[in-house]
C-alpha positions in Angstrom: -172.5 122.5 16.5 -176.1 121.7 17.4 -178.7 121.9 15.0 -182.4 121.5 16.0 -181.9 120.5 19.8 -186.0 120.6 20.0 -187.0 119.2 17.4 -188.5 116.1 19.3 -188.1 115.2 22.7 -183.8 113.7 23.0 -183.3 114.0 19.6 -180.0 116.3 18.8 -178.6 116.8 15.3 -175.0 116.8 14.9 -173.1 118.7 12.0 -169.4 117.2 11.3 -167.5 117.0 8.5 -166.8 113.7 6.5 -165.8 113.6 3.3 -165.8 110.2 1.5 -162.9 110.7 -0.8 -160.6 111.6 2.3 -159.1 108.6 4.6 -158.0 111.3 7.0 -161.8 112.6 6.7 -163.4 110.0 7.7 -161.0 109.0 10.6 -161.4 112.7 11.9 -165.6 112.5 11.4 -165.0 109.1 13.4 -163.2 110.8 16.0 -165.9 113.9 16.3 -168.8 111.2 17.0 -166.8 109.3 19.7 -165.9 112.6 21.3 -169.5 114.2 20.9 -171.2 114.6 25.0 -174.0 112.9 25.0 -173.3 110.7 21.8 -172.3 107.4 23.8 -173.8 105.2 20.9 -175.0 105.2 17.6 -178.6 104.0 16.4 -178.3 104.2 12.8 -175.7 104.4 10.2 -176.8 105.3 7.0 -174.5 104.7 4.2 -175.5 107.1 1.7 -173.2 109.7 -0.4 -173.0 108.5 -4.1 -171.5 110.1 -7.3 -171.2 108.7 -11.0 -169.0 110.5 -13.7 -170.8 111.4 -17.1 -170.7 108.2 -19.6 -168.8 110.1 -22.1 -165.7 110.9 -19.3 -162.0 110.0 -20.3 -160.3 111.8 -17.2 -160.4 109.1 -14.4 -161.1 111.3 -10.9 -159.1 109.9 -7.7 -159.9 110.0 -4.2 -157.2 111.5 -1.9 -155.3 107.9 -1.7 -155.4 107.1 -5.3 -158.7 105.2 -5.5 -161.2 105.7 -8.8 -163.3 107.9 -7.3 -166.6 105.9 -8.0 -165.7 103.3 -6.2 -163.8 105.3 -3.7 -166.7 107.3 -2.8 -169.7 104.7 -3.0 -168.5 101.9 -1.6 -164.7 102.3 -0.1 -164.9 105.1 2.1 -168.8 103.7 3.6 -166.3 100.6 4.0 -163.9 102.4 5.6 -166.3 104.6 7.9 -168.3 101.7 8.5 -165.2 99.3 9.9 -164.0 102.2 11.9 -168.0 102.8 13.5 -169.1 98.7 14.0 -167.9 98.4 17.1 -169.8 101.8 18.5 -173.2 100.9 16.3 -173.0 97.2 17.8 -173.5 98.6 21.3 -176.1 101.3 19.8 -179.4 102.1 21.4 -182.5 100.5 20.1 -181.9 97.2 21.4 -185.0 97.0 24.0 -186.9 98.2 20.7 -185.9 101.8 20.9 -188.2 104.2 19.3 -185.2 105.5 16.6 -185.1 101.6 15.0 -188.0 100.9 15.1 -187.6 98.7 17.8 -185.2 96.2 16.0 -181.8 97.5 18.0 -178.6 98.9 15.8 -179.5 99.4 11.9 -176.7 100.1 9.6 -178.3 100.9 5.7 -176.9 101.2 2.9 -178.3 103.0 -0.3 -177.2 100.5 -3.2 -179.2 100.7 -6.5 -180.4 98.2 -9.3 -178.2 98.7 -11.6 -175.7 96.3 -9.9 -178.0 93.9 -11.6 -177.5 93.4 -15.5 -181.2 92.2 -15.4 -182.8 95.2 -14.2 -183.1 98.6 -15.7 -180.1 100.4 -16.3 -178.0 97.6 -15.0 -178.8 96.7 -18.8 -177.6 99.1 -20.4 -173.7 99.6 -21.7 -171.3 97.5 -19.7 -172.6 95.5 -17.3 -171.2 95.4 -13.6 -168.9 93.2 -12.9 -165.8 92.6 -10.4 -164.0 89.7 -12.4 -161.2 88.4 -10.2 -160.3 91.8 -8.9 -157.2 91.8 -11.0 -157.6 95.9 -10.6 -156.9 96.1 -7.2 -154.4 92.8 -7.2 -152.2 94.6 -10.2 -152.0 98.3 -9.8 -153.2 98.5 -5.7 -155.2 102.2 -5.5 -154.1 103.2 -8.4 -156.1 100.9 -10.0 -158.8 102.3 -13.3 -161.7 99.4 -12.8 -162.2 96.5 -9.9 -161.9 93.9 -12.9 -158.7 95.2 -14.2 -160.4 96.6 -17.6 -160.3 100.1 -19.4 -161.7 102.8 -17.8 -165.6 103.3 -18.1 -167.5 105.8 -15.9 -170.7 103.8 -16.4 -169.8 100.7 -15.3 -167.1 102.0 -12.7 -170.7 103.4 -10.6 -172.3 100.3 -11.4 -169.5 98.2 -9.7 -169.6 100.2 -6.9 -173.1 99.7 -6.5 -172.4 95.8 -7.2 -169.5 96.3 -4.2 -172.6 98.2 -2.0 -174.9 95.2 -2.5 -171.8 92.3 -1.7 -170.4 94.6 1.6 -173.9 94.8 3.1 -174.6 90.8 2.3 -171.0 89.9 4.3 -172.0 92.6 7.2 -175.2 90.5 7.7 -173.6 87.3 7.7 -171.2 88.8 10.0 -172.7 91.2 12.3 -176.8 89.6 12.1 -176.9 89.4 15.1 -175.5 92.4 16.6 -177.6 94.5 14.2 -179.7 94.9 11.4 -178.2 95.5 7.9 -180.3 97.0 5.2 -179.7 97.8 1.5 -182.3 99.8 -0.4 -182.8 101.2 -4.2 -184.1 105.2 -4.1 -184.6 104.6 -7.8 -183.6 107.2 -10.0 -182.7 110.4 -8.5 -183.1 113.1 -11.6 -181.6 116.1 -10.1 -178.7 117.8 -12.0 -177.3 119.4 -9.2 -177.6 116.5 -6.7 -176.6 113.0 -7.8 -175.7 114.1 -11.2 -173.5 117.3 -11.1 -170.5 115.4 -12.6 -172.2 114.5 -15.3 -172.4 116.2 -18.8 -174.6 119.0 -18.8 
């Protein structure tokens, strides 16, 4: 489905379904864009979905393969998506200083936040983030509660994903600098109770 064909001169807007807590999802969105006519690269990829559980949750939330959902959603399934889309964005358009990147080639952004920092606002507040030794993920695989292997909190469980946003998009420069840009930015805080913070307590 085409939404917006006119909007500006080549510019098309796709609709296709990808939902972040889904494996299967994501392959299938991957496999829409690659099959789309007249989608032969990609410009941008803009890492972006995000969700945070209310402070005062018990219940941990799981993605379709087991993962906490914070960190399933925020950073895992951009990981995933990202992995599956870096050989397609590498050869995106842009790179004669295309009009759609500003003239810097292939951009892939990710929206990160402070609070990966315990220095910063927020990041100061409760626990801070922290990945330990990744004795989560080494000791229980995707079932895993928290990266470091501790008891479940909601609050730090975003903030290590943010931490994991901030780490991913530092090793995809290092690795793909040259290929394309890699961006991580802070929107600040986004106070809408039926956006970013519908699962939290109301």
């Amino acid at each position: 489905v085409h939404f917006f064909p006119d909007r500006r001169p080549g510019g098309t807007a796709v609709g296709a379904e990808c939902d972040l807590s889904s494996f299967a999802s994501i392959r299938g969105f991957v496999e829409s864009v690659k099959k789309e006519d007249g989608l032969p690269t990609i410009d941008s990829l803009v890492l972006n979905a995000g969700l945070a559980h209310g402070q005062g949750e018990t219940e941990i939330y799981r993605t379709k393969e087991g993962f906490e959902e914070s960190v399933g959603v925020n950073h895992l399934g951009h990981f995933y998506l990202f992995n599956l889309l870096a050989p397609t964005l590498a050869k995106g358009g842009g790179a004669g200083g295309g009009e759609a990147t500003g003239g810097g080639g292939p951009r892939l952004v990710s929206t990160a936040s402070g609070v990966h920092d315990p220095k910063t606002p927020g990041g100061d507040v409760g626990a801070p983030a922290t990945l330990g030794s990744l004795s989560g993920f080494s000791n229980d695989g995707p079932n895993f509660s928290m990266v470091d292997g501790g008891p479940y909190d909601p609050d730090k469980a975003y903030k290590d994903s943010k931490l994991c946003n901030i780490l991913f998009m530092l090793e995809a420069s290092r690795r793909y600098g040259g290929q394309f840009t890699v961006n991580a930015f802070s929107p600040g805080l986004i106070a809408d109770p039926n956006g970013f913070f519908r699962n939290q307590n109301k």
